[in-house]
DSSP file (Angstrom, degrees, kcal/mol; ACC not computed):
  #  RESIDUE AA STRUCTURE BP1 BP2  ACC     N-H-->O    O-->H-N    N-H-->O    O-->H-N    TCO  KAPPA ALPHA  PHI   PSI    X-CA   Y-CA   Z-CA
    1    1 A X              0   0    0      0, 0.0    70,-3.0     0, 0.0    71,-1.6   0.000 360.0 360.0 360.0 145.7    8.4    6.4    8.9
    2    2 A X  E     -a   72   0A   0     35,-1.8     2,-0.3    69,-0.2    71,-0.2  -0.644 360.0-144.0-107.1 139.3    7.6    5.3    5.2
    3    3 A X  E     -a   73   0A   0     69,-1.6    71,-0.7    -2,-0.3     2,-0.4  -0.740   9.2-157.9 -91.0 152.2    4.1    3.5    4.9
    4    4 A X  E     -ab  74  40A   0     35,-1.9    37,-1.6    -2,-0.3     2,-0.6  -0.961  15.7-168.0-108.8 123.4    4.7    0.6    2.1
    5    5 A X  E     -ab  75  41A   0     69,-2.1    71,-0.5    -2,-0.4     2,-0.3  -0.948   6.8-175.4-133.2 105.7    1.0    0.4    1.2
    6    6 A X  E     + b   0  42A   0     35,-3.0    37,-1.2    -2,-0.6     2,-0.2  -0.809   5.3 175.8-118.2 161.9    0.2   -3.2   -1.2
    7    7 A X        +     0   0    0     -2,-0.3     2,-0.1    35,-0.2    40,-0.1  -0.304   9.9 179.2-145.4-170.0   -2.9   -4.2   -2.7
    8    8 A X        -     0   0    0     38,-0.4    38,-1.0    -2,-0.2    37,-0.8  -0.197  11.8-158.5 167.7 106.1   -3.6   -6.8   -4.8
    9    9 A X        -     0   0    0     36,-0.2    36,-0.4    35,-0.2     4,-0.2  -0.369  36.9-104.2-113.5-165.9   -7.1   -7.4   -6.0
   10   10 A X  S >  S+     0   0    0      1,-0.2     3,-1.4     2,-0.2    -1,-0.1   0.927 120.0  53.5-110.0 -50.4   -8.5  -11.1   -7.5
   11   11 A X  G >  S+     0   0    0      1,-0.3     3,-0.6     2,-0.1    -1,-0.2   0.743 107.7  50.1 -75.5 -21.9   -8.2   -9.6  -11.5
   12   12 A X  G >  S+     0   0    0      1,-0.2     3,-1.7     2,-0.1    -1,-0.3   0.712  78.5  96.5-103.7   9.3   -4.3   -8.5  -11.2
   13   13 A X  G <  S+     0   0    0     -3,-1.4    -1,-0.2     1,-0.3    -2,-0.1   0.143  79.9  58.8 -66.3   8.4   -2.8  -11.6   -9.8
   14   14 A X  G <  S+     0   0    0     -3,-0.6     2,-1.0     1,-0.1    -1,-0.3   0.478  87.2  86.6-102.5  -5.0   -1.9  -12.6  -13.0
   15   15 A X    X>  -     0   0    0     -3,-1.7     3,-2.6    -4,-0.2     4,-1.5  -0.620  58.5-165.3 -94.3  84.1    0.3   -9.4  -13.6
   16   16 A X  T 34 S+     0   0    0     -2,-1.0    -1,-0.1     1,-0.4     6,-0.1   0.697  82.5  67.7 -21.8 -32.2    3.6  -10.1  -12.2
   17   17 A X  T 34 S+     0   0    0      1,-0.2    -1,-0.4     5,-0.1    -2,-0.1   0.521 110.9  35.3 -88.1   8.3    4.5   -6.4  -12.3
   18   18 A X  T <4 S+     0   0    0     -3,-2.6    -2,-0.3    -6,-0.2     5,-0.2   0.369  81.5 132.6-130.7 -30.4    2.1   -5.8   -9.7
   19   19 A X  S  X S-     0   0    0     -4,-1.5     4,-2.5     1,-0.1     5,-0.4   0.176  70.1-109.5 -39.9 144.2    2.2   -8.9   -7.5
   20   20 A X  H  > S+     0   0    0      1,-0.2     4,-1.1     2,-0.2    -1,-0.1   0.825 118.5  59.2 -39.9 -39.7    2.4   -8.2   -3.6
   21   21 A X  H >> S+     0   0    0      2,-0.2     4,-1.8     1,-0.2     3,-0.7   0.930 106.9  42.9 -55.1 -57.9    6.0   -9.4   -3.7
   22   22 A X  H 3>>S+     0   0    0      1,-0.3     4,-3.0     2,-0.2     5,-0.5   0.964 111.8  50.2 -77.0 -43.0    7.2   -6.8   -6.2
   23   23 A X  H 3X5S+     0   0    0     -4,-2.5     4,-0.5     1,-0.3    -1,-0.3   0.871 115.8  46.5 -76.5 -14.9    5.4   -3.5   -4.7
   24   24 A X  H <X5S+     0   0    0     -4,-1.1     4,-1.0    -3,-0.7    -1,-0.3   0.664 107.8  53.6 -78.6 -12.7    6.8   -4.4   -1.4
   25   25 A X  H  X5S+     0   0    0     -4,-1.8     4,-3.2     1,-0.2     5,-0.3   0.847 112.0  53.3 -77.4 -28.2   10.4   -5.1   -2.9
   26   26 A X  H  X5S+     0   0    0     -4,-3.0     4,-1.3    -5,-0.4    -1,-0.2   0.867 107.1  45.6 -77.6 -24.2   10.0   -1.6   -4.2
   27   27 A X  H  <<S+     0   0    0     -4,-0.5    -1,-0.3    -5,-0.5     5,-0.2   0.788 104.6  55.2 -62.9 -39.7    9.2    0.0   -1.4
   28   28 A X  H >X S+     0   0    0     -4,-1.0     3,-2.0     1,-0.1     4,-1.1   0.986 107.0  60.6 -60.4 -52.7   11.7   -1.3    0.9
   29   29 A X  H 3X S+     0   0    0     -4,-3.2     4,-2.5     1,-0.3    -2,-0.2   0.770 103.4  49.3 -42.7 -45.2   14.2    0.1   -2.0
   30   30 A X  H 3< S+     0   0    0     -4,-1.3     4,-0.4    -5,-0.3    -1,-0.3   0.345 110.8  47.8 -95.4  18.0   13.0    3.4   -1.6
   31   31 A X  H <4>S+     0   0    0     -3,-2.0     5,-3.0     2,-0.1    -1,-0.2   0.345 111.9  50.9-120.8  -6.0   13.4    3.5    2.3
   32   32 A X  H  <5S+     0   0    0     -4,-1.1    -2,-0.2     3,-0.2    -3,-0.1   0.903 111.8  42.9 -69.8 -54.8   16.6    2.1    2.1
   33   33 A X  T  <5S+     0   0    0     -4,-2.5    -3,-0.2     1,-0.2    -2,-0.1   0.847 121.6  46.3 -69.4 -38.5   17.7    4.7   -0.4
   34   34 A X  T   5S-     0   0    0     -4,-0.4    -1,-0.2     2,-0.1    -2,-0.1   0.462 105.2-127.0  -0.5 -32.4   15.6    7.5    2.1
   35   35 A X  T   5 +     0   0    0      1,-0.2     2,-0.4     2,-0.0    -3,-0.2   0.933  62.3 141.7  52.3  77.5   17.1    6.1    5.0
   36   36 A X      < -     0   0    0     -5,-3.0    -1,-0.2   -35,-0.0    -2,-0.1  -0.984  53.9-118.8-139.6 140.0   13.6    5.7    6.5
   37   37 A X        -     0   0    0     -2,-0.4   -35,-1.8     1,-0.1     2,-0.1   0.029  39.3-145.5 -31.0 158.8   12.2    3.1    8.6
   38   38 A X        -     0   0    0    -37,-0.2    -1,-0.1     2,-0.0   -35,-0.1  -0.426  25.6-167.3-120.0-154.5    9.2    1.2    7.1
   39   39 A X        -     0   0    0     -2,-0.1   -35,-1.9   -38,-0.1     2,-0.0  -0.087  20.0-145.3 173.0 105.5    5.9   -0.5    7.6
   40   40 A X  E     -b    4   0A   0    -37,-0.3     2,-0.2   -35,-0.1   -35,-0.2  -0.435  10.2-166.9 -91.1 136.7    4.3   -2.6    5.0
   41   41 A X  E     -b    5   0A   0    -37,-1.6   -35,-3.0   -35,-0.1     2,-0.8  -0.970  26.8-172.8-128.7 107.3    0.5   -2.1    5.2
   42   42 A X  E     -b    6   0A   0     -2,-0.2     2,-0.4   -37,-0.2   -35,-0.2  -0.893  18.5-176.3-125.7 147.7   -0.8   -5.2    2.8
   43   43 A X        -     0   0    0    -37,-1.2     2,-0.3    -2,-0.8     3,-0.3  -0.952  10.7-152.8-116.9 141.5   -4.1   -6.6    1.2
   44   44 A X  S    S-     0   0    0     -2,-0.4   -35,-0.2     1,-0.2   -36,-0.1  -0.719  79.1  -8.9 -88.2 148.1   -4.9   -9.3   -0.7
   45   45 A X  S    S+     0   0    0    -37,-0.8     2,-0.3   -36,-0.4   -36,-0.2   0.656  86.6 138.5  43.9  41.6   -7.6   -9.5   -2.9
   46   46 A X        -     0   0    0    -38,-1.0   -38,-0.4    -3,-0.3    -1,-0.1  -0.945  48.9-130.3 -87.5 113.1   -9.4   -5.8   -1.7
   47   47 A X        -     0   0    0     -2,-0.3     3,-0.3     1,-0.1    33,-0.1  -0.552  10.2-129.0 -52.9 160.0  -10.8   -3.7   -4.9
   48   48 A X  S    S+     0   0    0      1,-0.2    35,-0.9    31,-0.1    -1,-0.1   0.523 110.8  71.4 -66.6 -23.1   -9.8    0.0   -5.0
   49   49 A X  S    S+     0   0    0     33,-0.2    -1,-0.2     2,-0.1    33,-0.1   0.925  80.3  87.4 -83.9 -47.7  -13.3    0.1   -5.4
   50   50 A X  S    S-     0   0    0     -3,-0.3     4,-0.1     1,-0.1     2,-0.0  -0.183  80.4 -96.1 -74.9 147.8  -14.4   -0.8   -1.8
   51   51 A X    >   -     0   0    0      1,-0.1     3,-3.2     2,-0.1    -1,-0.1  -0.252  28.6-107.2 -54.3 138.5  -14.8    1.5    0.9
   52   52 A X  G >  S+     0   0    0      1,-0.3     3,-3.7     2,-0.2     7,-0.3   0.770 116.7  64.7   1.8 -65.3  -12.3    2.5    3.8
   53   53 A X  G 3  S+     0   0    0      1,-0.3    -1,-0.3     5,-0.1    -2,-0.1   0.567 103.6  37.5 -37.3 -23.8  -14.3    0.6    5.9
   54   54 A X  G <  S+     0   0    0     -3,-3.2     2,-0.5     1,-0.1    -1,-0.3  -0.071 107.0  74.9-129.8  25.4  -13.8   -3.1    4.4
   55   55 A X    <   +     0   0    0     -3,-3.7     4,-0.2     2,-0.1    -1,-0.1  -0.967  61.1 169.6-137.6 105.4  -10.3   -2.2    3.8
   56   56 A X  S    S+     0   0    0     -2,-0.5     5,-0.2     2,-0.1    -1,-0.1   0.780  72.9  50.2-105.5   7.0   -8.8   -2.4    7.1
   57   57 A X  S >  S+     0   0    0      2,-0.2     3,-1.4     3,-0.2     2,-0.9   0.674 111.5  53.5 -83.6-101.0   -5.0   -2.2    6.5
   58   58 A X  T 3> S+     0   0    0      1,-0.4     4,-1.5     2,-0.1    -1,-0.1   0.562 119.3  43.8 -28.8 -30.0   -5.8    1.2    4.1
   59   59 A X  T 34 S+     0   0    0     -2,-0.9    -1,-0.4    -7,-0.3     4,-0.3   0.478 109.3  45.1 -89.3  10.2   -7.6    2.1    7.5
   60   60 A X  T X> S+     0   0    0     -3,-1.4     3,-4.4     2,-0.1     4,-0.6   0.701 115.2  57.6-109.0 -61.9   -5.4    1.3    9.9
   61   61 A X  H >> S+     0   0    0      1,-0.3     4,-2.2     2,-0.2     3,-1.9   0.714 107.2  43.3  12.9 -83.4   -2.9    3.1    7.5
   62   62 A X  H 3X S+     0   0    0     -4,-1.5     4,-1.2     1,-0.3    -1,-0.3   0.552 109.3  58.6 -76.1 -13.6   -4.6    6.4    7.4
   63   63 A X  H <4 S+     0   0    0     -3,-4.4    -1,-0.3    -4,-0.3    -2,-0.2   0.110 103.6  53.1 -85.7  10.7   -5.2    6.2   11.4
   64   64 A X  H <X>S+     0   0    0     -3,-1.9     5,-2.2    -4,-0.6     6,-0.7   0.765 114.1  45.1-113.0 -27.3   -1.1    6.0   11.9
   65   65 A X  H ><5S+     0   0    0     -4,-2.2     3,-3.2     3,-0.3     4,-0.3   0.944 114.7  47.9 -56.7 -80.8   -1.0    9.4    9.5
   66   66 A X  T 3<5S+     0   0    0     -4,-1.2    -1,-0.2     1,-0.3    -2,-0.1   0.756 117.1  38.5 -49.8 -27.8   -3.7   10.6   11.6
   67   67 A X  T 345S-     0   0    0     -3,-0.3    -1,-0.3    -4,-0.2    -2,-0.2   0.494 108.1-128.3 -89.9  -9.9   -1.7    9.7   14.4
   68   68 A X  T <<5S+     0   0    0     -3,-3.2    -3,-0.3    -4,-0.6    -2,-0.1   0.912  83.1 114.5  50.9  53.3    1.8   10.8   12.8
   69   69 A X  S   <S+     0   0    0     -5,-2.2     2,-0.4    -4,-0.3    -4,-0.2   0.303  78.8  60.9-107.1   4.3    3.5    7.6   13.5
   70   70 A X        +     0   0    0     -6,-0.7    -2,-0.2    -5,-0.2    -1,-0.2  -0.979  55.4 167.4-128.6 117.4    3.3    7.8    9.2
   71   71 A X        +     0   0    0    -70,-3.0     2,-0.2    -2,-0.4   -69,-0.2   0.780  65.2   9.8-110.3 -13.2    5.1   10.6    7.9
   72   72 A X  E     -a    2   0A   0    -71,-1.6   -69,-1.6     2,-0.0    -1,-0.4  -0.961  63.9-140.8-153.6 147.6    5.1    9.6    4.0
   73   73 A X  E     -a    3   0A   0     -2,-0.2     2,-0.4   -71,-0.2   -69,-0.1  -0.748   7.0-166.4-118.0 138.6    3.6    7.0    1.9
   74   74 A X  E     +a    4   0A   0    -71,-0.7   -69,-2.1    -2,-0.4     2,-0.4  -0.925  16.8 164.3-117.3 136.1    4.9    4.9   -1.0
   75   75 A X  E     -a    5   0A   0     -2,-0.4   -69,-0.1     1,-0.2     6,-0.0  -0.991  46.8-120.3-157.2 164.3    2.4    2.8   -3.4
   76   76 A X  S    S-     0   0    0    -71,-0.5     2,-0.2    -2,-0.4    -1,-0.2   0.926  85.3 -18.5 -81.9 -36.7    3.3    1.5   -6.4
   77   77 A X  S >  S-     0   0    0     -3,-0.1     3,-1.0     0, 0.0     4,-0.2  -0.791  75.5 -96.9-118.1 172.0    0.4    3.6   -8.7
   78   78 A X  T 3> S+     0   0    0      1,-0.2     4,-0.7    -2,-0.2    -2,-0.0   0.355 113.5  65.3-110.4  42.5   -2.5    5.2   -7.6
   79   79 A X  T 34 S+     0   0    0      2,-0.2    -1,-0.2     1,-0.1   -31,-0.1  -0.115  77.6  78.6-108.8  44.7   -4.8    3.1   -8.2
   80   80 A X  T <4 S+     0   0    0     -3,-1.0    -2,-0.1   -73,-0.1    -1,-0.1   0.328 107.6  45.2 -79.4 -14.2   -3.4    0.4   -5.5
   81   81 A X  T  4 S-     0   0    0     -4,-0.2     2,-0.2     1,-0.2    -2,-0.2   0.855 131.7 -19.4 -84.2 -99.5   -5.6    3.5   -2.9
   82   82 A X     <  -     0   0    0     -4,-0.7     2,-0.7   -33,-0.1    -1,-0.2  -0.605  47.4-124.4-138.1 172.6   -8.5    3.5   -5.3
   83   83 A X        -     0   0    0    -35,-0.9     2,-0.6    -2,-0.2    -4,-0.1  -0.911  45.9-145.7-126.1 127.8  -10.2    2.9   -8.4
   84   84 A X              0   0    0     -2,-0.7   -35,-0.1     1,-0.1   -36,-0.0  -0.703 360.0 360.0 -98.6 154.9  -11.7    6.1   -9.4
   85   85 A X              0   0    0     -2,-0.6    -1,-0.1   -36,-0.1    -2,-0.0   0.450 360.0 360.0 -81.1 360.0  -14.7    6.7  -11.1
């Protein structure tokens, strides 16, 4: 099963190429084209910045991989996972 994993933090909700809508259309697209089931994991208004902990779809996320009920993840960059330092 394909994870769809959106993000959305308070400072990109004016970028349209980013919006929750668009990184989930694009996800579906590439489990269509896959043939894979999905599961859209999303948050609004999380930084990359915060820990696991206060992010719980990126945790619940990373307990269905631990669990293998997730066998590959789509996100639209990576920094929708984290903002590195």
């Amino acid at each position: 099963m394909l994870a769809i994993y959106t993000r959305i933090s308070k400072e990109d909700r004016l970028d349209e190429g980013i919006s929750l809508e668009n990184q989930k259309f694009r996800g579906v697209q590439l489990a269509t084209k896959l043939n894979l089931k999905h599961r859209v994991y999303e948050e609004e208004g999380k930084s990359g910045s915060l820990p696991v902990e206060k992010r719980p779809m990126l945790k619940q996320l990373f307990a269905d991989i631990e669990s293998k009920t997730i066998t590959a993840v789509y996100v639209l960059n990576q920094s929708r996972l984290d903002r590195g330092k």
